[in-house]
N, C-alpha and C positions, 0 to 999 in steps of 0.2 A: 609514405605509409606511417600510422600512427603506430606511437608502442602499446595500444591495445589489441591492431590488427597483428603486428609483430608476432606478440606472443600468442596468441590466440592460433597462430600457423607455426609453433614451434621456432621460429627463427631469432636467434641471438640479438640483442641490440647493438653488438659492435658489428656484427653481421651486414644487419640491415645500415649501417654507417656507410658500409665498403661500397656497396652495390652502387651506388650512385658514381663511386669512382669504377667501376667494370662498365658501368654502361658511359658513362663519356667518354674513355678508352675505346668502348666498342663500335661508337658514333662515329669516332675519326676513321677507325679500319674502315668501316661502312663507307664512308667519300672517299674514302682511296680505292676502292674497289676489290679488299681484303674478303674473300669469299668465307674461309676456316683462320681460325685462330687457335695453335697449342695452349695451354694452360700457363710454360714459361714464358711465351710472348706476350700476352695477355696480364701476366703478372708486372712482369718489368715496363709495359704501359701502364698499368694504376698504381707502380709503385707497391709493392706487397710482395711475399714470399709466393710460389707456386702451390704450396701445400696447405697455404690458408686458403689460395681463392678454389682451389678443387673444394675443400671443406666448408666455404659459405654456398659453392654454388651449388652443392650435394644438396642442402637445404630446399633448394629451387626443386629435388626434382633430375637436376642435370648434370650430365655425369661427364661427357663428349665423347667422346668413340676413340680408342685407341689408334693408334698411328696417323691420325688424322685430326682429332683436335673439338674446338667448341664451332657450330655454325654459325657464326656471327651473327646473321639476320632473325634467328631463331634467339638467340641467348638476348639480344635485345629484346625480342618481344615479351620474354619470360622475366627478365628483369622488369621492367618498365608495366608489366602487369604485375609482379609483386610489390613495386612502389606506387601502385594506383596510378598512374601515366597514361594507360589506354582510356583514361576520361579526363572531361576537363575540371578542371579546380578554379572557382573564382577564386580572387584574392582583391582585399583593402587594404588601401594603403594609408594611415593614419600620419597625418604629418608630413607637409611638403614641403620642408625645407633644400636645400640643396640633395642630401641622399634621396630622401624621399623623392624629386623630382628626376634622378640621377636612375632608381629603381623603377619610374612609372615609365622611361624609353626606353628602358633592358629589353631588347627587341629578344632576348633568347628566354623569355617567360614561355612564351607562344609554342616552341616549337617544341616544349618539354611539358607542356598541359596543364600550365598556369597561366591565368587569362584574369588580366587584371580588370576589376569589375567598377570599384568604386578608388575615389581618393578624398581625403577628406583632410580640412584644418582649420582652425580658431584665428587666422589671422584673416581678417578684411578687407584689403590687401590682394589675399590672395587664392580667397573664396570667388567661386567666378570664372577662375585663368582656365585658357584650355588647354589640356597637356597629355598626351600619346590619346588623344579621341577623346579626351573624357574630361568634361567640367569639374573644376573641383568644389567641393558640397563642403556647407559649415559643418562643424563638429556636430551640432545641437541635433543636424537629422542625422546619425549613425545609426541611431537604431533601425531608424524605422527604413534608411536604405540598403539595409546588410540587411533585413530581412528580406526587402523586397527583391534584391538581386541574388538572393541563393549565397550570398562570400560563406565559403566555407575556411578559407585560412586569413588570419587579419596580421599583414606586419605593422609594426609598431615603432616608428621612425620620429619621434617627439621628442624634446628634452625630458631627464629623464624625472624631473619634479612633475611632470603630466602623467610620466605611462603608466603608473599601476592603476591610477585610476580611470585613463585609457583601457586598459585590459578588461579592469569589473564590469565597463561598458558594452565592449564587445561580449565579455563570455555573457553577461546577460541579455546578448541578442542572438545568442546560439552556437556562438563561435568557440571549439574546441583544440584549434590547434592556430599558434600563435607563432610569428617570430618576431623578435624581438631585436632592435639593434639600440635602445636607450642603454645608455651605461649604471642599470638596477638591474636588480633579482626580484623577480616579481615572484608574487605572490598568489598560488593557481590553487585548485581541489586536482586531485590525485587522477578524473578523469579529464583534465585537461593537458596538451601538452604544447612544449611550451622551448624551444630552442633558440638560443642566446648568438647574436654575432658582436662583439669587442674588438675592434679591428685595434684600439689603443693596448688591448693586452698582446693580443697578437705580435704587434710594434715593440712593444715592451720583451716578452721572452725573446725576438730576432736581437734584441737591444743584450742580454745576459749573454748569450750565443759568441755576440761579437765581441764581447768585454771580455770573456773567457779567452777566444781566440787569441786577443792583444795580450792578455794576461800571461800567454802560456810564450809570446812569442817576444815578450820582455822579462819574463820573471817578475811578476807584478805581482798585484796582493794576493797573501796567502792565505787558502781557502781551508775553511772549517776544517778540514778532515787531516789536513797539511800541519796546523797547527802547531801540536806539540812538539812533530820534530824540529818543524823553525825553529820553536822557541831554545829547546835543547842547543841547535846552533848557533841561534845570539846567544845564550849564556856562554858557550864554550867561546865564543870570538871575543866578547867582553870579558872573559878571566883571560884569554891570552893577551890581549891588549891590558890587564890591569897588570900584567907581568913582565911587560916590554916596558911601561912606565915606571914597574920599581927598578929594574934593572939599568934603566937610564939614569935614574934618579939617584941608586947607589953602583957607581959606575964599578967599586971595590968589591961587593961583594957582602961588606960586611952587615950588611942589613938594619944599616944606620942610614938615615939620607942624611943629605946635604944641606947645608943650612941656607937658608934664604938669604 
């Protein structure tokens, strides 16, 4: 769902965030042969409070029935039609590098109503190759194949000195909703949109996460907020220490040292 369709039906954008995680929560009950699902079971599989996901799924429409719970089968279909799912979506894939070719065998596009249409690259190479059914096309015809095949979402899997100007391309072949896996911030009009995956930053906060843990479980470096009482404590440990050394130093008392 875009965030024009979003707001246009009233619903939150952290809202519409969640829903993706209720309904692949609701996909596994669905194989196991989970008929009804409460609202706290349902919560502690997508990970979320109970009182938020009643609150997003009110949004829908859906309330579930007291003592009995959400219809599973049912709260799929109303998710998965609020996220546009009950139709298909093509999608282009721009750049086959390893992700890029890693993205065009994700056999679970298909069965969530993303139906990869086109794939496309500048390398010679590797214009030509055939990979999950489909030829891969030079750059130079993007336009004219993302019009011809209907793509309505274009990822964007290129270095990332290509992608903006990747982007301009596609949005001026009709394409309003993008994702994006170059490591840039592209640059879109307000009714285009436009979702960013960074698996390096990703890596990067799990990386602060684990340094803290070690930090907390050595007494390691002391964090901004920690500061001034450290600091307070080295000064007092350095004046008791500069006070063990006079007192060494004048073993009498008289607060004359000792001559070298």
């Amino acid at each position: 769902m875009t965030r024009r369709m979003s707001q246009a039906r009233g619903i939150p954008e952290a809202t519409v965030a969640r829903l993706p995680l209720y309904l692949r929560a609701l996909n596994g009950m669905a194989e196991r042969g989970v008929a009804t699902v409460s609202s706290e079971d349902l919560a502690v599989a997508a990970g979320v409070n109970s009182a938020k996901l009643r609150k997003d799924l009110s949004h829908l429409g859906s309330y579930g029935t007291r003592g009995v719970g959400y219809d599973v089968e049912y709260l799929i279909y109303q998710i998965s039609r609020e996220l546009g799912l009950t139709q298909d979506w093509a999608v282009a894939i721009i750049g086959v590098g390893n992700l890029g070719r890693a993205l065009a065998n994700y056999g679970g596009f298909v069965s969530r109503g993303f139906r990869v249409a086109a794939l496309f690259d500048a390398d010679p190479d590797v214009v030509g190759d055939h990979i999950a059914g489909l030829n891969v096309e030079h750059i130079d015809d993007l336009e004219a194949v993302i019009r011809r095949r209907g793509v309505s979402i274009a990822v964007i899997a290129t270095p990332a000195a290509k992608a903006q100007q990747v982007c301009d391309r596609v949005m001026s072949a009709g394409v309003t909703s993008i994702l994006n896996f170059a490591p840039v911030v592209l640059s879109v009009p307000d009714d285009v949109d436009v979702r960013k995956v960074d698996l390096s930053i990703e890596l990067q906060i799990l990386a602060f996460h684990e340094q803290r843990k070690a930090d907390r479980m050595s007494g390691g470096p002391v964090m901004a907020e920690e500061w001034p009482e450290a600091v307070n404590l080295s000064i007092s440990s350095d004046v008791v220490g500069s006070l063990g050394s006079v007192r060494s130093a004048d073993p009498a008392g008289t607060g004359e040292r000792e001559s070298q």
